[in-house]
N, C-alpha and C positions, 0 to 999 in steps of 0.2 A: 504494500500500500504506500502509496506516496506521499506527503506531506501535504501536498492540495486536495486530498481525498478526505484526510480527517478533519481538517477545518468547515466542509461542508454541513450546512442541516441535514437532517435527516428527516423526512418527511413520510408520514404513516398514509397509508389506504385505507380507504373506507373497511370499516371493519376488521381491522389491526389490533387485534388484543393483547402484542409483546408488549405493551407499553403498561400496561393493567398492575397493580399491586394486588399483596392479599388482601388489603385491607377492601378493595373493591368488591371482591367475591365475598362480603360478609355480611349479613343480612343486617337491614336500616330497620332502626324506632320509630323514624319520622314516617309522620301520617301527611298526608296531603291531603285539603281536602277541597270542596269546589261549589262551598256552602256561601251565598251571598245573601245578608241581610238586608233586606228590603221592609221596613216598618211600614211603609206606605203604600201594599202591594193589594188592597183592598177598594183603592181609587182609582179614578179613574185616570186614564193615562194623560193625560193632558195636567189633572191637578198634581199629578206625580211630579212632572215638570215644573209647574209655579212653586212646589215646594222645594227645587234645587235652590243653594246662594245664587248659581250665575240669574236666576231668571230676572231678578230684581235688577241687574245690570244689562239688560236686553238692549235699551233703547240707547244707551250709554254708548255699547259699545258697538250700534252699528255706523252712530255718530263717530265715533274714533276713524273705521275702516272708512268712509265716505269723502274724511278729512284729512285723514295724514295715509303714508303710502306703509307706514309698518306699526304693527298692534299687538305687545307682550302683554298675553294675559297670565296672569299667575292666580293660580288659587287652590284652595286642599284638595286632596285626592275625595274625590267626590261629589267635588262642587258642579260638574256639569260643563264641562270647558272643553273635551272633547265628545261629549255626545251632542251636547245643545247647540253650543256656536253654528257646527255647520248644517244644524237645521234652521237654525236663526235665517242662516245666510241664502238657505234654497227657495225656502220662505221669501225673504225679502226679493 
């Protein structure tokens, strides 16, 4: 082998398991699970929405995109900011 051989990555195939430890073959605790709480899931879909945060900033922010050419929205995970906006936006 030649000195420019071992400097090289080494790059795995799909489905390459030299690479694998033991500790990989040893059975996990962790549960995963794909339970999402929805308190409001008895309403109707529309009031579902008026009770996100972003709804309250509806009109705010189609002011923003109308007026300026770029719009950071920040807000909690949950608040509605990638589901709502772009139906704000289909809407409008």
């Amino acid at each position: 082998m030649s000195l420019g051989e071992s400097s090289r990555p080494k790059f795995l195939k799909p489905d390459d398991d030299s690479f694998a430890s033991d500790r990989d073959a040893l059975p996990s605790d962790d549960q995963v699970t794909t339970f999402v709480f929805n308190a409001h899931h008895n309403l109707k879909l529309t009031e579902q929405r008026e009770r996100l945060p972003i709804y309250k900033y509806r009109n705010h922010i189609l002011h923003c995109l109308e007026n300026y050419q770029t719009l950071v929205l920040v807000g909690e995970t949950g608040s509605g900011k990638s589901t709502q906006v772009p139906q704000i936006l289909v809407v409008e």
